[in-house]
C-alpha positions as a Python dict, from the first residue, in 0.01 Angstrom:
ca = {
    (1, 'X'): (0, 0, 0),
    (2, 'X'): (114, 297, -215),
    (3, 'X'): (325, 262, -531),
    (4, 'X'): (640, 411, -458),
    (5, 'X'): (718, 759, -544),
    (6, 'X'): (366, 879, -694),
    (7, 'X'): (513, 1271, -784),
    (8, 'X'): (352, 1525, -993),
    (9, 'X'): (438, 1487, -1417),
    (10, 'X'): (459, 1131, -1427),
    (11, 'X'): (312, 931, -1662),
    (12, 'X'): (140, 632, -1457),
    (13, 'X'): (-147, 373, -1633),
    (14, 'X'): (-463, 362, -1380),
    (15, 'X'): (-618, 46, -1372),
    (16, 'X'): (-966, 40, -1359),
    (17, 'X'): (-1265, -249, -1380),
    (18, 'X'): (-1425, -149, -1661),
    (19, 'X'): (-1196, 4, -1931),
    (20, 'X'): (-873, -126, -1858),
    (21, 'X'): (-555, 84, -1776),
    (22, 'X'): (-597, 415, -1899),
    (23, 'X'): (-267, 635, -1947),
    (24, 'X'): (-241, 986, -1733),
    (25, 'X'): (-19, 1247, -1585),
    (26, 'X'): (-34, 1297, -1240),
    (27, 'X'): (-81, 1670, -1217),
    (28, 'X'): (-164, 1694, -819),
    (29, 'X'): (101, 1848, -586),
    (30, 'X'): (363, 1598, -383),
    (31, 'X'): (255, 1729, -88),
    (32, 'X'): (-80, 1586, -121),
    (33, 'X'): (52, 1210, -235),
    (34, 'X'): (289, 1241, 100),
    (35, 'X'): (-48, 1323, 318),
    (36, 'X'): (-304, 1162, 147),
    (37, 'X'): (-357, 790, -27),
    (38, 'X'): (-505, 1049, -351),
    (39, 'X'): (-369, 1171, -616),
    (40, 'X'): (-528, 1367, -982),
    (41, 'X'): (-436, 1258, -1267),
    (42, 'X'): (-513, 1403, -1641),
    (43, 'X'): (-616, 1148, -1881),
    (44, 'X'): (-427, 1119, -2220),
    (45, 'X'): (-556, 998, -2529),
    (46, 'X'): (-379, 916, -2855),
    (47, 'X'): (-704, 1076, -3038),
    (48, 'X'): (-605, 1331, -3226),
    (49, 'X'): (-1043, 1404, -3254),
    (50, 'X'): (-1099, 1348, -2907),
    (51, 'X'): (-727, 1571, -2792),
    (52, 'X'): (-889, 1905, -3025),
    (53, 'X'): (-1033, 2093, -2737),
    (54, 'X'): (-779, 2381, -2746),
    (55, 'X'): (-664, 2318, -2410),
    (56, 'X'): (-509, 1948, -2484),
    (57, 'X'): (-93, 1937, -2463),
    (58, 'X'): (112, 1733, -2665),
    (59, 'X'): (335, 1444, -2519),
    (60, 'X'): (709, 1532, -2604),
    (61, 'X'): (859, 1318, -2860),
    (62, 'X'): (1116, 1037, -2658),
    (63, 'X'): (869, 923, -2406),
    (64, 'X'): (707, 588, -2405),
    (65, 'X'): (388, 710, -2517),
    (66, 'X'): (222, 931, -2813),
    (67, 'X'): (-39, 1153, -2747),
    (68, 'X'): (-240, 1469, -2596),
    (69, 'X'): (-286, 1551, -2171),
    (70, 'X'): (-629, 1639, -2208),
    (71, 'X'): (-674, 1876, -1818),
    (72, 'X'): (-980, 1908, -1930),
    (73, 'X'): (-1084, 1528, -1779),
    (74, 'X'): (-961, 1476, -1447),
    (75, 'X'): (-973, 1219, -1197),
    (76, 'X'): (-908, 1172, -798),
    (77, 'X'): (-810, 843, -781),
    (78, 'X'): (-638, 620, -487),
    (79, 'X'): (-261, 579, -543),
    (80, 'X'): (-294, 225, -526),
    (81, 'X'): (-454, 196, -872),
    (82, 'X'): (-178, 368, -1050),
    (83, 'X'): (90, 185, -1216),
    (84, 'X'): (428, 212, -1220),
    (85, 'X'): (644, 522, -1338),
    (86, 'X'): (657, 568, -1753),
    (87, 'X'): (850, 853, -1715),
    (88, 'X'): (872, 1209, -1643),
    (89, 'X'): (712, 1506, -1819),
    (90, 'X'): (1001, 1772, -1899),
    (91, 'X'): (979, 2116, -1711),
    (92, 'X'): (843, 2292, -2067),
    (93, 'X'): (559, 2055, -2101),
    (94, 'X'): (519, 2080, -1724),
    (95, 'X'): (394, 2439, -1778),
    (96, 'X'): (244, 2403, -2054),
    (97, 'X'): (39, 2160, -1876),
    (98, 'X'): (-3, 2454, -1564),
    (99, 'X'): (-141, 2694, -1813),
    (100, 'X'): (-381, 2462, -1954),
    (101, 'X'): (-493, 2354, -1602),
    (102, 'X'): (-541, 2711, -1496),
    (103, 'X'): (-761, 2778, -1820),
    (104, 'X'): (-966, 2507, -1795),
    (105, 'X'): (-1047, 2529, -1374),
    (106, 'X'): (-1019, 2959, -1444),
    (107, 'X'): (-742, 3012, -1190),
    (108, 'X'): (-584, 3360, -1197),
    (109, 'X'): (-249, 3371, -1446),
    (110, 'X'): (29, 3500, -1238),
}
């Protein structure tokens, strides 16, 4: 089973064996959570050392959480081991976060 509504900018915790939930932002499209049980998420870290890669972008202030999206690790995991919701990522930070991901996987600027 799915948890509901898995849609690109959200902030979700994935749960995993070994180092406990782990905060990200789902950066893969909607159309590929409606078509597929995947989804990639961008882990974020409250590291300020581990966020200084030059590509890292900074959580807006109001959210639940303080930190960096680091595109720079990402994972395909199965919707299932994502949490619920935290929130929504704001358009600006949304494209922030699209340049960063197109520097760091060297896709074409449009």
């Amino acid at each position: 089973m799915r948890p509901a509504g898995v849609r690109r900018g959200q902030i979700r915790r994935l749960r995993t064996t070994v180092a406990g939930d782990i905060l990200t932002a789902v950066v893969s499209a909607d159309e590929m959570h409606d078509a597929t049980s995947r989804a990639i998420v961008a882990r974020i870290t409250a590291d300020a050392e581990a966020a200084d890669t030059g590509v890292s972008v900074p959580l807006p202030t109001g959210m639940d959480a303080v930190g960096w999206i680091m595109p720079d690790r990402l994972n395909e995991v199965t919707q299932i081991k994502l949490g619920p919701s935290l929130g929504d990522l704001p358009a600006e930070t949304l494209e922030h976060l699209d340049v960063a991901l197109g520097v760091v996987l060297g896709l074409p600027r449009r």
